[in-house]
KOLKOLTOR-451971 format. One line per 10 residues: number of its first residue (from 1); for each residue x, y, z of N, C-alpha, C. Coordinates in Angstrom, 2 decimals. Layout:
N
NUM = X,Y,Z,X,Y,Z,X,Y,Z ~ ...
END
This chain:
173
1 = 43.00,94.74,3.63,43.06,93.90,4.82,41.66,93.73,5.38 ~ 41.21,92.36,5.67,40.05,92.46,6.13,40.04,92.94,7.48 ~ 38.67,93.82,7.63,38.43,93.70,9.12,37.57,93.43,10.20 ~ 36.63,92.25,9.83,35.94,91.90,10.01,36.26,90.17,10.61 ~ 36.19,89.95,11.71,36.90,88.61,11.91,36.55,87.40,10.96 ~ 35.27,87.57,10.69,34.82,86.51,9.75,35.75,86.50,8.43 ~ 35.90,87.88,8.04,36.72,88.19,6.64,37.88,87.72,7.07 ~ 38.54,87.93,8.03,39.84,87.67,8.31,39.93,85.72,8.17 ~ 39.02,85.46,8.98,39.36,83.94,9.27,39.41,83.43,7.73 ~ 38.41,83.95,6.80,38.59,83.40,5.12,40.30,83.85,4.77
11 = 40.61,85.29,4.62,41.73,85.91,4.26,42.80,85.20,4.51 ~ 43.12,85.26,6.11,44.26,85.09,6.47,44.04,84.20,8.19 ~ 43.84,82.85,8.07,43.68,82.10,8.87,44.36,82.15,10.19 ~ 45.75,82.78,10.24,46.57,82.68,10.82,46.94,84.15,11.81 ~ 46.34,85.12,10.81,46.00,86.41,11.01,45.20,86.07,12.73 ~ 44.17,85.60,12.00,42.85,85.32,12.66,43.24,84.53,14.26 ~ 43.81,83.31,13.77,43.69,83.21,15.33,44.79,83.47,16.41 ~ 45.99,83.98,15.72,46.44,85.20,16.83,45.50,86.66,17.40 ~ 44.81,86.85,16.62,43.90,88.53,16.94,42.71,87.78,17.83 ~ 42.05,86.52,17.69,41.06,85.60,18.31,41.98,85.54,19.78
21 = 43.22,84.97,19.69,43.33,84.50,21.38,43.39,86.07,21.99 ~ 44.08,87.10,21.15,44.50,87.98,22.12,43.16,88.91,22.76 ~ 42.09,88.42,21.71,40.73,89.27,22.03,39.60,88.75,23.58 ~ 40.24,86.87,23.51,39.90,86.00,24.11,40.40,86.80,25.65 ~ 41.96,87.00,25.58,42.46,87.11,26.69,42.32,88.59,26.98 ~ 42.03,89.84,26.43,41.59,90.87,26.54,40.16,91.46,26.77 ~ 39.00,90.64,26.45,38.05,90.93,26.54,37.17,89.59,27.90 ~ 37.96,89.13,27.93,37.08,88.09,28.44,37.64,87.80,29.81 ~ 38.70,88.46,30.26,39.50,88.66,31.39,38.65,88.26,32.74 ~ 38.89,87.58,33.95,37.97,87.95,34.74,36.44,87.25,34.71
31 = 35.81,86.44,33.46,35.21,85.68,33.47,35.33,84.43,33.75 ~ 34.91,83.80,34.86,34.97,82.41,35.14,34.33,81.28,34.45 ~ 33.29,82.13,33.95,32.47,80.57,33.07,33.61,79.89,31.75 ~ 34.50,81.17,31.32,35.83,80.10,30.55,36.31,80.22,31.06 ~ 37.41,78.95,30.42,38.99,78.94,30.96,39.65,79.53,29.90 ~ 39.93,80.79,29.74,40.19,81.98,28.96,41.45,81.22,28.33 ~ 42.49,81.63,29.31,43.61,81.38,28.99,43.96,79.85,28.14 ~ 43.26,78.67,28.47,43.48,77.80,27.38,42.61,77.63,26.21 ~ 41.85,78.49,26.07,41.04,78.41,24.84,41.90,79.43,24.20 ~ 42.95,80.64,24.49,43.50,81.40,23.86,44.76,80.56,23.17
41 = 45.24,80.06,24.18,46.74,78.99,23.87,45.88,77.97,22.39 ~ 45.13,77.44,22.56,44.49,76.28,21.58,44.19,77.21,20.66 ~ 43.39,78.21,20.48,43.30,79.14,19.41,44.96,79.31,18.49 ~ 45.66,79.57,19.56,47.13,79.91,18.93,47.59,78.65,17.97 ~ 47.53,77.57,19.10,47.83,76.55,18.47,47.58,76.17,17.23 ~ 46.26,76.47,16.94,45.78,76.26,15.12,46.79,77.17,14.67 ~ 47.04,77.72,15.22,47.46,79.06,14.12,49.26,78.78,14.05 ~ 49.75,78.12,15.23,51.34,77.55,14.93,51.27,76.55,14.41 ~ 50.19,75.87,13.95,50.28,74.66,13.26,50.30,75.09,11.43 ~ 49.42,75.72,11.27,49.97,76.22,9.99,51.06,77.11,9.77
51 = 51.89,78.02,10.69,52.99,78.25,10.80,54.35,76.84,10.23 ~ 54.25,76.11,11.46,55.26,75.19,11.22,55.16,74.19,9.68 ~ 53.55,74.59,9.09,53.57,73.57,7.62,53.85,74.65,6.94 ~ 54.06,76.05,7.09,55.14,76.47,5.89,56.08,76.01,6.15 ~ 56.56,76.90,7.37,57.94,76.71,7.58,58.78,75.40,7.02 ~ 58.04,74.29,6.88,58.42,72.87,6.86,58.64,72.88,4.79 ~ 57.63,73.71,4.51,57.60,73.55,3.22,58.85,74.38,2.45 ~ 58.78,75.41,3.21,59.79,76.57,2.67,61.66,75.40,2.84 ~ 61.42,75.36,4.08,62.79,74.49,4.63,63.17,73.54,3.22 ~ 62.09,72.32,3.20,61.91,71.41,2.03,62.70,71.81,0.74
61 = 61.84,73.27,0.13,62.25,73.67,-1.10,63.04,74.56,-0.96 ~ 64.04,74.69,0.00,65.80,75.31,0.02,66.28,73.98,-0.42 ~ 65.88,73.00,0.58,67.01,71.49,0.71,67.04,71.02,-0.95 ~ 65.98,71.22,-1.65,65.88,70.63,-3.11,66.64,71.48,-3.73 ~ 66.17,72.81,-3.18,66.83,74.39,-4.52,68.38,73.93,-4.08 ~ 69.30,73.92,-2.77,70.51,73.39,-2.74,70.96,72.32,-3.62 ~ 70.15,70.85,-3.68,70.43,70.04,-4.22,70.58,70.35,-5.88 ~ 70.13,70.88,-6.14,69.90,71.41,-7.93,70.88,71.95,-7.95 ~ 71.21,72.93,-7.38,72.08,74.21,-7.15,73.42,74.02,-7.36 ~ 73.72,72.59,-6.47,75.19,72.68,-6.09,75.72,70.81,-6.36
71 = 74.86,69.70,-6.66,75.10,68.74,-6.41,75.46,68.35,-8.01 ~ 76.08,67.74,-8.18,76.93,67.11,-9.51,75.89,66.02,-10.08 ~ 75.24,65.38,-8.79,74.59,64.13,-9.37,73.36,64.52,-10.95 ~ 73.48,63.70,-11.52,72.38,63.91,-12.49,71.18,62.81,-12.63 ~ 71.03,62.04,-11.37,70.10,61.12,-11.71,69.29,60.90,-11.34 ~ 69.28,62.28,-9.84,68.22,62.08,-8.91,67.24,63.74,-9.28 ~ 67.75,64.56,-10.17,67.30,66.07,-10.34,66.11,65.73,-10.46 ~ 65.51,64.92,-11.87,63.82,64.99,-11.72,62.91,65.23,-10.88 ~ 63.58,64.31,-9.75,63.03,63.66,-8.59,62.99,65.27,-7.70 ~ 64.17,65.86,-7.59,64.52,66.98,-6.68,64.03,67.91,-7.06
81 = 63.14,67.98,-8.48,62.38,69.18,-8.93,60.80,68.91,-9.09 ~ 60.34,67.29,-8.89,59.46,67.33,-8.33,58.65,67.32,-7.16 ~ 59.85,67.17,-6.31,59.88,67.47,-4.75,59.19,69.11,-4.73 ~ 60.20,70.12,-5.40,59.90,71.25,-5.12,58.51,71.77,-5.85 ~ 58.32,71.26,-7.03,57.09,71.45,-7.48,55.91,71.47,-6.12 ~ 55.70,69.78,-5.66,54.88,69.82,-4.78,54.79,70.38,-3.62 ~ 56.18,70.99,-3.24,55.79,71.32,-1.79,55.38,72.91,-2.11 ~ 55.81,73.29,-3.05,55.62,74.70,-3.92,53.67,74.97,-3.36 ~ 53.33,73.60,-4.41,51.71,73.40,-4.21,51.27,73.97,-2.97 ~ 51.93,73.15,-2.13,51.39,72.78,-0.56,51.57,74.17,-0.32
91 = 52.79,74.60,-0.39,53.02,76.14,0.20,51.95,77.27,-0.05 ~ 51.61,77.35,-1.71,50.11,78.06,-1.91,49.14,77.96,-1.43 ~ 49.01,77.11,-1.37,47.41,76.47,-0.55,47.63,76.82,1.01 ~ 48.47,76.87,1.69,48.62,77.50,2.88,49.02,78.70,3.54 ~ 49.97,79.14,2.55,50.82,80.97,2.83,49.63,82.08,2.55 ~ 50.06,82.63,3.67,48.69,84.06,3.80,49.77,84.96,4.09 ~ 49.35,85.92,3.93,50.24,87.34,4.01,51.03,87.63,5.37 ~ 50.23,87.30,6.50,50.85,87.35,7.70,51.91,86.17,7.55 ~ 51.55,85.01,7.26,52.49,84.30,7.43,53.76,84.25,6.65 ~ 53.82,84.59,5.46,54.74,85.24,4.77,55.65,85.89,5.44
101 = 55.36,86.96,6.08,55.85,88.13,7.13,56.45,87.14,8.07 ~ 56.00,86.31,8.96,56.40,85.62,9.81,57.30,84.71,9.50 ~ 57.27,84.03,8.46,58.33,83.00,7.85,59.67,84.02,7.35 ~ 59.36,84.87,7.11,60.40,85.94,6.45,61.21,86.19,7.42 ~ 60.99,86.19,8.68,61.75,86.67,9.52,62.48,85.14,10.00 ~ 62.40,84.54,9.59,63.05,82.88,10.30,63.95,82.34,9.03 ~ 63.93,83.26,7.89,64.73,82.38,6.38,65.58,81.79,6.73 ~ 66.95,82.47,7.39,68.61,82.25,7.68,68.15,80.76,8.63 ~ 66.83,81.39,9.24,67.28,79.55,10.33,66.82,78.62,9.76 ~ 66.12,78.77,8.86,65.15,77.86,8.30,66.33,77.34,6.95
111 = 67.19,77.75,5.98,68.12,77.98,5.47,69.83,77.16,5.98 ~ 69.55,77.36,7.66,70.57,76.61,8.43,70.16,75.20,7.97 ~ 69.14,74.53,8.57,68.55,73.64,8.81,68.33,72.93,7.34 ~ 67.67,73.37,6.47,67.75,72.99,5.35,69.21,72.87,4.46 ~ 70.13,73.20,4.78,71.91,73.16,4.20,72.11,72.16,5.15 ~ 71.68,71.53,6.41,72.31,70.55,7.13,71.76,68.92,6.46 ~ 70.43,69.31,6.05,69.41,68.49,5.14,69.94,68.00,4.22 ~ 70.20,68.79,2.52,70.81,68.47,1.96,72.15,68.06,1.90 ~ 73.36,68.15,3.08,74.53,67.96,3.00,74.61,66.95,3.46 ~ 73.51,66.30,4.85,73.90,64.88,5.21,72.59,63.92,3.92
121 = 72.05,64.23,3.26,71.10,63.67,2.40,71.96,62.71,1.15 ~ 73.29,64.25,0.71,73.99,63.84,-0.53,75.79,63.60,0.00 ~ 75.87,63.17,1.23,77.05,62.44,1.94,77.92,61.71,1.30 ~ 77.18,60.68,1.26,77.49,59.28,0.97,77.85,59.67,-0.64 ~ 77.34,60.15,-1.41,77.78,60.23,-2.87,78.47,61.47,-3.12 ~ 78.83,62.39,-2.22,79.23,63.66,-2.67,80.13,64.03,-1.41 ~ 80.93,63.17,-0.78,81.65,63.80,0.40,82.14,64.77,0.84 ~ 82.32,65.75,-0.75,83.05,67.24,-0.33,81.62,68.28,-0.27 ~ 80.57,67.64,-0.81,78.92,68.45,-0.87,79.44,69.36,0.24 ~ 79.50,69.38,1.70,79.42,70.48,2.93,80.20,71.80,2.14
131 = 81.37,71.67,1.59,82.03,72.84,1.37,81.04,73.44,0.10 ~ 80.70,72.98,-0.61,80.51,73.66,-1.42,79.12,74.15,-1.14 ~ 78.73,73.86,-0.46,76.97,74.65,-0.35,77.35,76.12,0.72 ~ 76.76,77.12,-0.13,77.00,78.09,0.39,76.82,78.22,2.24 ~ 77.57,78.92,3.25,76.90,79.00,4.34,76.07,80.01,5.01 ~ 75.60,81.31,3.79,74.59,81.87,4.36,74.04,81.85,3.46 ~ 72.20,82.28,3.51,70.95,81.86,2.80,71.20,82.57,1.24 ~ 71.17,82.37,0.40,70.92,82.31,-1.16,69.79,82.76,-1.88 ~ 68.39,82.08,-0.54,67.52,82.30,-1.34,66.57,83.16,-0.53 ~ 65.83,83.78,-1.61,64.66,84.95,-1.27,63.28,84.71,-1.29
141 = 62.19,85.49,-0.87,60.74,84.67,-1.65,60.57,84.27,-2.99 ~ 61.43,85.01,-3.46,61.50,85.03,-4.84,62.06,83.43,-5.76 ~ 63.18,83.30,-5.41,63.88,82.10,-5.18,62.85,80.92,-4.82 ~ 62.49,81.01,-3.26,61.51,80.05,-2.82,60.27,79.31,-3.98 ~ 59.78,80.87,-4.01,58.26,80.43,-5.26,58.91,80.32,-6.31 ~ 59.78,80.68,-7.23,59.81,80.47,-8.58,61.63,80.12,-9.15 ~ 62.26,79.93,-7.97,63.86,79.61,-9.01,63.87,78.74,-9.77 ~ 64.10,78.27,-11.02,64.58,77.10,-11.72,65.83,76.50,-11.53 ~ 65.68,75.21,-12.18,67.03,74.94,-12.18,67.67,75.20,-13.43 ~ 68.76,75.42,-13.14,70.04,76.39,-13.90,70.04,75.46,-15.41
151 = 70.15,74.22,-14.99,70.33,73.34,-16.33,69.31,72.99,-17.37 ~ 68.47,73.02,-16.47,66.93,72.97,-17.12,66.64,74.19,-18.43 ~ 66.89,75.40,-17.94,66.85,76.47,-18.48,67.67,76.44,-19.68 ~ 68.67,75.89,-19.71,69.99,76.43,-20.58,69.45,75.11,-21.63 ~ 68.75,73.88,-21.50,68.38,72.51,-22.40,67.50,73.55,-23.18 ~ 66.57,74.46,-22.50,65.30,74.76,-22.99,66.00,75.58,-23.97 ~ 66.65,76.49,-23.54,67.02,77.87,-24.66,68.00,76.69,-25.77 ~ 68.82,75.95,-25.36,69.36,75.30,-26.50,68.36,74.38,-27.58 ~ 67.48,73.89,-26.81,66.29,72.91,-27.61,65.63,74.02,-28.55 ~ 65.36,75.28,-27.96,64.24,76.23,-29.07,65.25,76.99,-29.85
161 = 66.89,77.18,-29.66,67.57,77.71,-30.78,67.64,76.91,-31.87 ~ 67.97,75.58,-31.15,67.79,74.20,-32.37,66.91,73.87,-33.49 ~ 65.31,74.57,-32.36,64.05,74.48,-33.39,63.79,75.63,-34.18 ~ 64.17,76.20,-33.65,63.33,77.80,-34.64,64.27,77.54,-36.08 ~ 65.01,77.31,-36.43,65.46,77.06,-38.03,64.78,76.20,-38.86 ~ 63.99,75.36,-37.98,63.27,73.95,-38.17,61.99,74.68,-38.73 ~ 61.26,75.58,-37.93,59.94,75.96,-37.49,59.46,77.29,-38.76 ~ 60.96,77.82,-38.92,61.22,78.80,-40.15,61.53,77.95,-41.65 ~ 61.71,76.89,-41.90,61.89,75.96,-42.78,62.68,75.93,-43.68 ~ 63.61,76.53,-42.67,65.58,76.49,-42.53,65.58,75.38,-42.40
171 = 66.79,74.58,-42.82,67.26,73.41,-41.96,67.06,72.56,-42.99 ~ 65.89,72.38,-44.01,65.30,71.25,-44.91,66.32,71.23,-46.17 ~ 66.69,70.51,-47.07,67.16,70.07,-47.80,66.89,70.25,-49.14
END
């Protein structure tokens, strides 16, 4: 863990400017030349702003992992697994360890919200979709960063049982 604010602000951005306002409003108490208290709030603010672009991302790639998960359609999956690909992206490039921790504690709501997503999303083509999507959370960090889809997996293992007789020079005539 860094401890050095400079190290921190590289590390863990978010780290940083919660420990920045509270140092703002602890050390600087009682000085009039700032206005303490809103340079602490605006400090925060950076720091709920990359909060809410996980949160937004994590939400995203439940609503897709549901859609894969549970939806019959087969014509929109590409599409719903390159959704999650990218927001996957986005999510790396922004998740720091604190925030991890912090999003961890919001899954189930974040999980609510994303099952309300996908169920009014796939309505219109799937009217019974509400029942069948589970109603408590499914998924883990684990899930989040790396679940596949179920069908995807099962093409792949059937495509390379298909080939390896091919590849062994079985199969030829």
């Amino acid at each position: 863990m860094a401890t050095q604010p400079a190290e921190l602000y590289d590390q863990d951005f978010y780290a940083w400017t919660q420990q920045q306002a509270e140092t703002l409003r602890t050390h600087f108490q009682g000085d009039n030349r700032l206005d303490v208290e809103h340079l602490a709030e605006e400090v925060e603010g950076l720091g709920a702003s990359e909060l809410h672009a996980v949160e937004s991302y994590v939400e995203n790639i439940m609503t897709h992992l549901l859609k894969l998960d549970h939806s019959g359609l087969d014509w929109p999956r590409n599409h719903w697994r390159r959704e999650i690909l990218a927001f996957r992206k986005s999510l790396r490039r922004r998740l720091t360890p604190s925030l991890k921790r912090k999003v961890s504690e919001s899954l189930d709501e974040l999980y609510i919200n994303a099952r309300e997503t996908a169920a009014s999303d796939l309505l219109e083509s799937e009217p019974g979709i509400r029942r069948r999507l589970p109603t408590t959370n499914p998924y883990d960090w684990q899930a989040i960063e790396h679940h596949e889809d179920v069908r995807v997996l099962l093409a792949e293992q059937e495509a390379t049982a298909v080939d390896a007789p091919k590849r062994r020079g079985e199969g030829k005539a």
